[in-house]
DOKOLTI-100610 format. One record per residue (C-alpha): residue in one letter; x, y, z. Coordinates in pm, whole numbers, padded with zeros to 5 digits, always signed. Each point is the difference from the previous one (the first is absolute). Example, Ala and Ser with C-alpha at 12.3 -4.5 7.8 and 13.67 -1.06 7.14 Angstrom:
<rs>
A+01230-00450+00780 S+00137+00344-00066 
</rs>
This chain:
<rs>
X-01005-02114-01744 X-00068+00324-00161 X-00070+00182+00262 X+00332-00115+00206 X+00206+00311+00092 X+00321-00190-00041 X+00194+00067-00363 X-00107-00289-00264 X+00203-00227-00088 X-00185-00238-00238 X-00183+00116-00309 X-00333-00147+00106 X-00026+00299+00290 X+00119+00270-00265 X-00297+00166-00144 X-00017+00204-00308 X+00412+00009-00112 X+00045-00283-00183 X+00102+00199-00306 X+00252+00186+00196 X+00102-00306+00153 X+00063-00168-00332 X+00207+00328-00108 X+00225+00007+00293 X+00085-00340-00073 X+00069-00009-00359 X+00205+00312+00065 X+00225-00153+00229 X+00005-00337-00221 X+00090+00233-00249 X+00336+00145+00211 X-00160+00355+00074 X-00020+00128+00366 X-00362+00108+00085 X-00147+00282+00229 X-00324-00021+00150 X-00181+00305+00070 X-00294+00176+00135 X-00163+00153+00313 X-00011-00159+00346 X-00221-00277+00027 X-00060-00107-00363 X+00157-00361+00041 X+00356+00064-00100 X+00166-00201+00272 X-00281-00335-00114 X+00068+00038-00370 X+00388-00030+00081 X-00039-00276+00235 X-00211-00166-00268 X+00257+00018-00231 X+00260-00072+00188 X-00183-00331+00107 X-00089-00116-00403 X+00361+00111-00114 X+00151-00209+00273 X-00186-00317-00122 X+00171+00104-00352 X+00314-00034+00125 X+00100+00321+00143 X+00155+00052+00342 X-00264+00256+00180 X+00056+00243+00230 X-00227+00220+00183 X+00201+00346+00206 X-00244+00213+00163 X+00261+00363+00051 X-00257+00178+00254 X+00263+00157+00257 X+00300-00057-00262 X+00192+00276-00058 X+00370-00170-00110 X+00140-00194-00270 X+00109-00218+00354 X-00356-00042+00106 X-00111-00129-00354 X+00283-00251+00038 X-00127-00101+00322 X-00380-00061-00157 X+00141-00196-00286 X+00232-00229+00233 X-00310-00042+00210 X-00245-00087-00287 X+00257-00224-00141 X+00097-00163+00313 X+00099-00398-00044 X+00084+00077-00375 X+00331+00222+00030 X+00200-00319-00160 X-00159+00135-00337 X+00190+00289+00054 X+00354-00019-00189 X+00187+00256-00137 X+00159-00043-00351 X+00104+00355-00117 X+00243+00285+00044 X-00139+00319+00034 X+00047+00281+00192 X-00258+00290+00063 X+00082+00266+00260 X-00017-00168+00363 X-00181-00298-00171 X+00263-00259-00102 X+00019-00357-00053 X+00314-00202-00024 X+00038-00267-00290 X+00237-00188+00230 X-00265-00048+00292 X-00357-00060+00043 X-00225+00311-00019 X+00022+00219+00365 X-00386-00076+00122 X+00061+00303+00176 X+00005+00159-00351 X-00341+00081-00126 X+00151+00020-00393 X+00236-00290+00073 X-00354-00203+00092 X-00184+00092-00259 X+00269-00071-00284 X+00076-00357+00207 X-00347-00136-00118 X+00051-00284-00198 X-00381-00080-00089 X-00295+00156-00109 X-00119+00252+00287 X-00278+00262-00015 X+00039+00212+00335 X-00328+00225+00097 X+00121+00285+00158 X-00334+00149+00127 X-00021+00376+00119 X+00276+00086-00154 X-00034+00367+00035 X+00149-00097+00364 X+00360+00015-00139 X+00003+00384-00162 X+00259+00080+00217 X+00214-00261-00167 X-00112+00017-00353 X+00350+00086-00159 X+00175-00257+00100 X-00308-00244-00028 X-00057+00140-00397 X+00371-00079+00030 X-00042-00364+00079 X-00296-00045-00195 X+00197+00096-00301 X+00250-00220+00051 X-00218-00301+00101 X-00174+00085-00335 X+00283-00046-00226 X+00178-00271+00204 X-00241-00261+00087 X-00283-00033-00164 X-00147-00289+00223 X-00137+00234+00220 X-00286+00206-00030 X-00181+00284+00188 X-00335+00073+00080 X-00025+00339+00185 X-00361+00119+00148 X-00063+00352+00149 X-00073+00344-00038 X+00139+00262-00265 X+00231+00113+00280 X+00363-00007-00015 X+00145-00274-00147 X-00310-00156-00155 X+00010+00338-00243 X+00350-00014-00085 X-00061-00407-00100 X-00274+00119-00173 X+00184+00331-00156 X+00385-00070-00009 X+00170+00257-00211 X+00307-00011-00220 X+00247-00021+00328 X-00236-00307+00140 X+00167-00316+00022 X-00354-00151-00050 X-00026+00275-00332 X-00099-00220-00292 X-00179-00241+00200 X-00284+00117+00226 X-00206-00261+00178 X-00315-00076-00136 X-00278+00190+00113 X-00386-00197+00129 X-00198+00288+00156 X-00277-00149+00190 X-00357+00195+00026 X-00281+00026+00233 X-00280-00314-00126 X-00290+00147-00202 X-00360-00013+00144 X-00063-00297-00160 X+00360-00130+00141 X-00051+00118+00301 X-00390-00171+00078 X+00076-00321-00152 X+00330+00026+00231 X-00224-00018+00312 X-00266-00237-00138 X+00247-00299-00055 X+00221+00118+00339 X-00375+00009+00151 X-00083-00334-00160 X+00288-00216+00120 X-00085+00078+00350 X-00381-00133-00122 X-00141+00382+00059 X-00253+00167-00191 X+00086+00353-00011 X-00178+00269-00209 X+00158+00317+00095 X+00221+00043-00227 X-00060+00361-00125 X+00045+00156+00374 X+00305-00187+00043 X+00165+00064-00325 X-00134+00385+00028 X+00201+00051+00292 X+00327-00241-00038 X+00013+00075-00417 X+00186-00276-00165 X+00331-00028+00224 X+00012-00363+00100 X+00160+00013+00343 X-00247+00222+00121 X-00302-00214-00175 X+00201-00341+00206 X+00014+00184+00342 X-00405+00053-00016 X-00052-00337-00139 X+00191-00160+00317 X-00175+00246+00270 X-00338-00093-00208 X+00005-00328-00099 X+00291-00174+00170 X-00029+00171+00364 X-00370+00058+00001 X-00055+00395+00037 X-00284+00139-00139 X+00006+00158-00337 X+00027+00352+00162 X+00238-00124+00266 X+00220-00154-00269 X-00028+00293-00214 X+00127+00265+00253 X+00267-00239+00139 X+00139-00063-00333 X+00037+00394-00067 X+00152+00037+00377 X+00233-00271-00098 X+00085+00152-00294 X+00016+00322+00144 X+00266-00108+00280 X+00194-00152-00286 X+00046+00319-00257 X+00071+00231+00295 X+00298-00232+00099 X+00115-00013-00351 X-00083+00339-00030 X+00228+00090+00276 X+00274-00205-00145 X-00052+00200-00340 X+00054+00359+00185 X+00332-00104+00145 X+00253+00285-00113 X-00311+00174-00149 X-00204+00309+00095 X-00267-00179+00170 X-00213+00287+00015 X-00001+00136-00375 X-00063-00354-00114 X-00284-00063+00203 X-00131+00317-00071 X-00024-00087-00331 X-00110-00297+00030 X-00303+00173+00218 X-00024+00224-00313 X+00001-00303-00259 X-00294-00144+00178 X-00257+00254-00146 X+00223+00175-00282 X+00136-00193-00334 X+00144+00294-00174 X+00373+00112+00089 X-00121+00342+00080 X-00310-00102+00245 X+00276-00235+00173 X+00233+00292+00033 X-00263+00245+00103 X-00163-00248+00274 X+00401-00106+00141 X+00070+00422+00025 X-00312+00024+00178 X+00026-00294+00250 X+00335+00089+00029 X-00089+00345+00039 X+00333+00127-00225 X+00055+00031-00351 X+00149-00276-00177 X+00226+00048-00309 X-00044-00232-00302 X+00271-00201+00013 X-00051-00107+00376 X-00349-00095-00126 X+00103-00149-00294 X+00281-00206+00166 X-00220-00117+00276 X-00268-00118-00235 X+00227-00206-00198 X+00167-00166+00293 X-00381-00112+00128 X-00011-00143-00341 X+00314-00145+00002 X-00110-00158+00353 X-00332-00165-00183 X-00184+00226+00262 X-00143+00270-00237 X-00071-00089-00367 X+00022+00185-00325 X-00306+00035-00221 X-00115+00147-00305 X-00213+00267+00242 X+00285+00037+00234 X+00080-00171+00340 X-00172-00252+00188 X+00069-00212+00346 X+00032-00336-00129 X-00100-00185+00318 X-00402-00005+00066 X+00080-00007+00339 X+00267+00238-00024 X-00245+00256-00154 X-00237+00032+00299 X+00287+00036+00304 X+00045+00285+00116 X+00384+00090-00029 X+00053+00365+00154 X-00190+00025+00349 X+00143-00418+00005 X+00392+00106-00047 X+00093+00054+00339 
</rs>
């Protein structure tokens, strides 16, 4: 069902990403390791699932690691021994190699306690999903580390990563010189908010398969934009649960709303919470770098120097919270762009 608020799984309940889909595939046919991005709630975790589901009917061992809460090599283990649970005897180690504390012994199977010694033990072809990958920052150099290695060592295994530009997804994505991932980047699929036309013909087919007619499309897409998950939650509350179209409508946005403060609040960990938001206030009615720093100074009710602007505006973009434009800045999220982030904070 379209409107189903559980990740898809099957191509007939993905709408609108079959070329991606197709991409993501060949890529990883192909031996390159793949990185989804975009802003919450565009479908990320569905198109991966997909894929994972069409490449495991191709032959591929597929797993799916969810890393929300992970902040340790030893926690990523962990997922992957879960998600692989009942298939460990594919796991056999058949090389020599030693990389800082990772090390696997020719003379004995591979230490499952050993997140490089399990990864260089797979003996078939494996495409591992590692989604929210931004979890593991704190780890990223000895993650790039394995990574590297797994690379050049085994190439039966192959990565999917989905997430934000935070942390580790931008050094995948930018590994210099002193990289162990520098030469080979992960392929990049950026997914965007639907069109209009995406976006109305989105709800008229999740509208028809519950046998609805529904003619509000322009509202709806107005106030949601083109972000899938959002356009899904008011489709339930609508059409699954019953609510009337203003009912749904302001649900949906509460929903949504409950859902980017959380991950908002997760974002401002080890940040100043109260310069970002103030920008973020600012962004909401200025595009240009100067009205943003001008409105933050005033909220904030101190001057600002550039760099502190500067640097706070790129790690919003980094975060797919803010996005850069030929005019400027904007707030990617539709909902995002009506909350109310400074008299909220507290």
């Amino acid at each position: 069902m379209l409107f189903g608020l559980s990740p898809k799984v099957d191509r007939r309940e993905l709408f609108g990403r079959d070329a991606e889909l197709e991409f993501i595939k060949a890529q990883i046919v192909a031996g390159n390791w793949v990185i989804v991005a975009g802003q919450r709630m565009m479908g990320k975790t569905s198109l991966v699932r997909v894929a994972l589901s069409e490449l495991g009917r191709e032959g591929f061992r597929s797993i799916y690691v969810n890393l929300m809460g992970i902040k340790s090599l030893r926690g990523l283990l962990q997922r992957l021994e879960e998600a692989w649970r009942g298939a460990l005897g594919g796991i056999d180690a058949s090389i020599n190699l030693s990389l800082g504390p990772f090390q696997v012994d020719l003379r004995r199977r591979a230490d499952r306690s050993n997140l490089l010694g399990f990864l260089l033990g797979i003996n078939e072809n494996a495409v591992i999903a590692m989604d929210e990958v931004q979890e593991l920052a704190p780890a990223t150099p000895h993650l790039l580390r394995v990574l590297g290695n797994v690379f050049a060592s085994n190439p039966r295994v192959r990565f999917i990563f989905t997430g934000s530009y935070m942390g580790l997804m931008k050094m995948l994505l930018d590994s210099g010189p002193d990289s162990p991932l520098y030469g080979r980047p992960p392929v990049e699929v950026r997914l965007r908010p639907f069109t209009v036309d995406q976006s109305t013909a989105f709800l008229s087919r999740g509208f028809e398969e519950l046998g609805i007619s529904f003619k509000n499309h322009e509202e709806v897409v107005e106030r949601l934009d083109g972000v899938v998950g959002w356009l899904t939650l008011f489709g339930n509350y609508h059409g699954v649960r019953g609510l009337e179209l203003g009912d749904a409508l302001k649900r949906a946005v509460e929903e949504g709303e409950k859902i980017i403060r959380s991950e908002l609040a997760h974002f401002l960990e080890g940040r100043d919470a109260d310069l970002h938001l103030a920008v973020l206030e600012a962004a909401k009615r200025e595009s240009r770098w100067s009205g943003i720093k001008r409105g933050a100074e005033i909220i904030l009710g101190r001057r600002l120097d550039d760099r502190t602007i500067t640097n706070a505006l790129n790690a919003l973009v980094e975060g797919n919270i803010i996005e850069k434009t030929a005019d400027g800045y904007r707030i990617a999220d539709p909902i995002m762009r009506n909350m109310d982030f400074w008299t909220a904070r507290q």
